[in-house]
N, C-alpha and C positions, 0 to 999 in steps of 0.2 A: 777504559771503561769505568774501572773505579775512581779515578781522576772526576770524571764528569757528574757519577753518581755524590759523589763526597762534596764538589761544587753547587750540584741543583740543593744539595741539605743545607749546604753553609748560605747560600741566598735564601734558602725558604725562612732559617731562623733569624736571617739582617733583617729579613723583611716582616717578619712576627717582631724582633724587639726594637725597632722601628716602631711599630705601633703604639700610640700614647696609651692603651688599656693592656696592650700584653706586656711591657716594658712597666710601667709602674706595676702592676700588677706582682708581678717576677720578683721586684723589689720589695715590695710591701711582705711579700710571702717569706723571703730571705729574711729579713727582719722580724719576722711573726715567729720565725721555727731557728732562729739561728742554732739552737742547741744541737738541732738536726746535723750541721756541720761540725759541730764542734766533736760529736760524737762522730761520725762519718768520719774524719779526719783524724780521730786517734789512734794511739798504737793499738789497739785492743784489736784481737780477733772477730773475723767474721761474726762466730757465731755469737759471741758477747755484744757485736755492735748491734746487732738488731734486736738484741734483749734491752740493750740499754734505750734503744728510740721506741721500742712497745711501753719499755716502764716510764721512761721519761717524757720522751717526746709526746705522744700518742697512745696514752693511757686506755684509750675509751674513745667509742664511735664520736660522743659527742665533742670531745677535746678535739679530735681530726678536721669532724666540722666546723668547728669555729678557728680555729689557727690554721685551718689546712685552705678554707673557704672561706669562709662569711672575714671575720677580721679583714684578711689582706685586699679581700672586693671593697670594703667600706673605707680601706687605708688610701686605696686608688681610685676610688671616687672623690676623696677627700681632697687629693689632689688634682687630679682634672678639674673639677667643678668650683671649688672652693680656694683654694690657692692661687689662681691666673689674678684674683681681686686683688688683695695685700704684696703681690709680687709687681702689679701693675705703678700703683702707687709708690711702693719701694722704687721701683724703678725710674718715676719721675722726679720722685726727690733727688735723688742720687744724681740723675742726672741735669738737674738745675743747681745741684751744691757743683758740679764738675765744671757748670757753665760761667757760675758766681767766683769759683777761682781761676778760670781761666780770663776771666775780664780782669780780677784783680791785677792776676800777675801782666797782663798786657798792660793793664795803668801805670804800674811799677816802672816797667821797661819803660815806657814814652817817660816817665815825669825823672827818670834816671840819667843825669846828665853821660855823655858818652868821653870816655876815658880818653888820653890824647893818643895814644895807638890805636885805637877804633878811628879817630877820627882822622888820624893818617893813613889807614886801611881803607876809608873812605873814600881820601880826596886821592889816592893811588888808583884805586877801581873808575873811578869818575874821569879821569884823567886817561887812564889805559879804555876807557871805551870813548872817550870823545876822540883819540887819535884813531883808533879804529874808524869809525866813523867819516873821518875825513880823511882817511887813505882811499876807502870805498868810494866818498865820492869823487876826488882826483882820479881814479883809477876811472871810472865811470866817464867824466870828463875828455878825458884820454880816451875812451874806446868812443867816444862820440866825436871828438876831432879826427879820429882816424878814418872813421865809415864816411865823414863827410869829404874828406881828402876823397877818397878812394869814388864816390860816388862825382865828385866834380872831374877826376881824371878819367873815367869812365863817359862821360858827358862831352869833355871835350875830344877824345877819341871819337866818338862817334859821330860829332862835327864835322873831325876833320877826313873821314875816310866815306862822309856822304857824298853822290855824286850832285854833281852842281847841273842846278835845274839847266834845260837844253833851252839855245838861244831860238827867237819866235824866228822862223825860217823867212824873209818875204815873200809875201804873193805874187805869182807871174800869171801873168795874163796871156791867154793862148791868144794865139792871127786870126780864131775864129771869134771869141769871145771880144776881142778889140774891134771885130766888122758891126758887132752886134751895136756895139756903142755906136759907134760913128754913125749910122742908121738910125740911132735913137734922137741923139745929137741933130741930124742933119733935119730931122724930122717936127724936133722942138718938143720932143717928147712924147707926142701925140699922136704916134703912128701907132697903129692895132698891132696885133698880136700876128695876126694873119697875113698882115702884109708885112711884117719883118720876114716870116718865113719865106715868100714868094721871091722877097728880092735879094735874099742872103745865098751867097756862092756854095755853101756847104747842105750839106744833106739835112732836110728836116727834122730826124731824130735830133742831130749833133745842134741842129739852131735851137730846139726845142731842151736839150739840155744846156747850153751857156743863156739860155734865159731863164733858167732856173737859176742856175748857179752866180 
C-alpha cells in the first residue's frame, strides 16, 4: 500500500518537473534563495536555522515576494520565451561548423594517398570476396546441373513404364452386315431403304441396325 502510495507521489512530481514552467521555475527559485540551503544544510540547530532564514533569507514580507515569487517567475519566463531565440542560432552555427569539419576531414582522407598496408588490406578483402563469389556461383551451377540430371531421369522413367498405345484392333464384318452389301451391290446402289429390309434374311431391327452401322 505504501509502495503504491510513494509511486502515484514520485510520478505526480516526474510529471510536474517535466513541465517546462514548473522545472524552470524550481530552478530559478534554487538560484534566487540559494542561502536557503546553505543554511538548511548547516550544522546549526533547528532552532538557529530558522532564525538564521527569517534574518537572512526572508527578512520582510516583501523580500519573500520578490525572491520567493516574482524574481524566479521572471527568471523562467526568461527562459521559455526568450532563450529558445539565441539557443536556436547557437545551434545552427554549431552545427554547420560540425558539418564544415566533417567535409574537411573527408577531403583530407580522399586526397591522402593510402599507405602500402592499406592497400594490401585492400587487394586481400577484394580478392577474399571475389573468390567468395565464385564459389557461390559454381556452387549454384552445380545445384542446377544436378535438378536437370534428376528432372531428365525422372522423364525418362516415366517414358519407359508408359503403357504403349493399344494396336487399332480390325474390323470384322458380321454374315449379316456382308448380305447387306451384296444387296446394295447387286442393286448398283439404288435400291431403297425398304426394299433392302423386305429382301434381307434377318430380322428387320437387325437389317435396320447394319444399315446404320
Amino acid at each position: 500500500m505504501f509502495e503504491q502510495i510513494f509511486g502515484s507521489i514520485r510520478s505526480q512530481i516526474d510529471e510536474r518537473l517535466s513541465n517546462p514552467l514548473a522545472g524552470s521555475f524550481l530552478i530559478s527559485w534554487c538560484l534566487w534563495n540559494y542561502k536557503f540551503f546553505v543554511i538548511l544544510f548547516s550544522s546549526e540547530s533547528v532552532v538557529k536555522t530558522f532564525e538564521l532564514i527569517e534574518i537572512i533569507v526572508f527578512p520582510d514580507v516583501k523580500v519573500m515576494l520578490l525572491k520567493g515569487l516574482l524574481y524566479p517567475a521572471i527568471t523562467s519566463a526568461i527562459y521559455i520565451f526568450l532563450y529558445p531565440y539565441p539557443a536556436k542560432y547557437v545551434y545552427e552555427f554549431s552545427r554547420k561548423r560540425q558539418r564544415e569539419i566533417a567535409e574537411i576531414k573527408r577531403r583530407i582522407e580522399e586526397e591522402t594517398p593510402l599507405t602500402i598496408e592499406e592497400s594490401r588490406r585492400i587487394r586481400a578483402e577484394l580478392a577474399r570476396i571475389e573468390s567468395e563469389h565464385t564459389e557461390q556461383l559454381d556452387k549454384k551451377d552445380r545445384e542446377i546441373e544436378r535438378l536437370k540430371s534428376q528432372l531428365s531421369s525422372h522423364e525418362s522413367a516415366k517414358t519407359n513404364d508408359s503403357p504403349k498405345a493399344p494396336l487399332k484392333t480390325q474390323t470384322t464384318i458380321e454374315d449379316s452386315q456382308l448380305e447387306i452389301l451384296r444387296l446394295i451391290e447387286k442393286h448398283d446402289g439404288k435400291r431403297r431403304r425398304r426394299a433392302l429390309l423386305k429382301e434381307s434374311e434377318h430380322s428387320q431391327v437387325k437389317t435396320e441396325f447394319d444399315l446404320v452401322n
